[in-house]
C-alpha positions as CSV (number, residue, x, y, z in Angstrom):
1,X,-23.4,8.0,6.7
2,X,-23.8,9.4,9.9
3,X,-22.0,8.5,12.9
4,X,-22.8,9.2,16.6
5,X,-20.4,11.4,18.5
6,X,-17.9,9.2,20.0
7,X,-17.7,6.1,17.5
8,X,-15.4,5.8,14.7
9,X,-16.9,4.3,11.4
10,X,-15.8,1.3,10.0
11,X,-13.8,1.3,7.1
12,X,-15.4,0.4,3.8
13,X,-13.3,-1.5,1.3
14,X,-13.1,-3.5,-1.8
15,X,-11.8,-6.3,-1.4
16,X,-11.6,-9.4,-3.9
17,X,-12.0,-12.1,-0.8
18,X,-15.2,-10.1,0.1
19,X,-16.6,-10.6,-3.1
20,X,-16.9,-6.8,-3.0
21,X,-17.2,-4.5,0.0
22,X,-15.6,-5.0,3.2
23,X,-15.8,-3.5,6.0
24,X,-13.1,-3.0,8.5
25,X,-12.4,-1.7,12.1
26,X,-9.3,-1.8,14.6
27,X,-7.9,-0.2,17.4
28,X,-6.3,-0.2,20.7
29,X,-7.0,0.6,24.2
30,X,-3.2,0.5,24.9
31,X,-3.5,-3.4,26.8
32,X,-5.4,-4.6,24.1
33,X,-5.9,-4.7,20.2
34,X,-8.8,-5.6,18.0
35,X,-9.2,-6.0,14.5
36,X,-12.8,-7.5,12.7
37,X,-13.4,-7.6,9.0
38,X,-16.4,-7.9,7.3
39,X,-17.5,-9.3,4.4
40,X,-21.4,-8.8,3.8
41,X,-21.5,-10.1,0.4
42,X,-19.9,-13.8,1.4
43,X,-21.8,-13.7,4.9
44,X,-18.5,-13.8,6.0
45,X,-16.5,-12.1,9.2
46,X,-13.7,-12.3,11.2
47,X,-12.2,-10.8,14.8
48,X,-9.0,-10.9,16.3
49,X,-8.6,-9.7,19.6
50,X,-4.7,-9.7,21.3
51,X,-4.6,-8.9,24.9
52,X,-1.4,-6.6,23.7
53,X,-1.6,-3.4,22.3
54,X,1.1,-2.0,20.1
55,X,2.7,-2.7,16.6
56,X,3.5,-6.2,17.4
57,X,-0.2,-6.4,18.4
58,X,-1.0,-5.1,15.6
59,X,1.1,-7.1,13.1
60,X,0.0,-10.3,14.3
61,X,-3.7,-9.7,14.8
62,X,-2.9,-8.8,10.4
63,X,-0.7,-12.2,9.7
64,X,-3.8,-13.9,11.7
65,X,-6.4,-12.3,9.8
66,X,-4.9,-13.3,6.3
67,X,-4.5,-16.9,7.4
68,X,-8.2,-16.8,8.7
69,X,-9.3,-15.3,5.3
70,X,-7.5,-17.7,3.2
71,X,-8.6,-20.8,5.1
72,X,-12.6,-19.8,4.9
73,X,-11.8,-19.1,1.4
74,X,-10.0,-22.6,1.0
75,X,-13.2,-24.1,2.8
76,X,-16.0,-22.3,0.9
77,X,-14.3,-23.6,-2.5
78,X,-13.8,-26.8,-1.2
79,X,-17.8,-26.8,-1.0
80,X,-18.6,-25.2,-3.8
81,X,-16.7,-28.0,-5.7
82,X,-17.6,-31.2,-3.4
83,X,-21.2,-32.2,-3.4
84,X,-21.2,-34.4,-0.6
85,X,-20.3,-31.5,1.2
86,X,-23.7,-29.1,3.2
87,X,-23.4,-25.7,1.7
């Protein structure tokens, strides 16, 4: 992979809510904090952007990530299982 001077690649990760790969990328400008997954396989992503930077930026843009994660999961097999449901 190449990367143009300047950027920092995304992380690439396996990940059993991806269905596979995911791909990550967070950081801070010191004011504010960022944080997207990527889950290519599920046609599936999610940001989180704080207006704080830090650790306790940090730490909640991860507790609101995992409860993003786990309520599109909830959702997709809630449609995989109901048929009146659109898919």
């Amino acid at each position: 992979m190449s990367v143009p001077r300047g950027l920092t690649p995304a992380i690439v990760a396996t990940r059993d809510w991806a269905g596979g790969a995911a791909l990550n990328h967070a950081g801070s400008n010191t004011m504010n904090y960022a944080n997207v997954w990527i889950a290519p396989n599920r046609d599936f992503a999610v940001l989180v952007c704080i207006n704080q930077g830090g650790h306790a930026a940090a730490k909640a843009s991860d507790e609101a990530l995992t409860m993003l994660i786990a309520h599109h999961l909830a959702t997709i097999n809630t449609r995989a299982t109901d048929s009146s449901l659109p898919r």
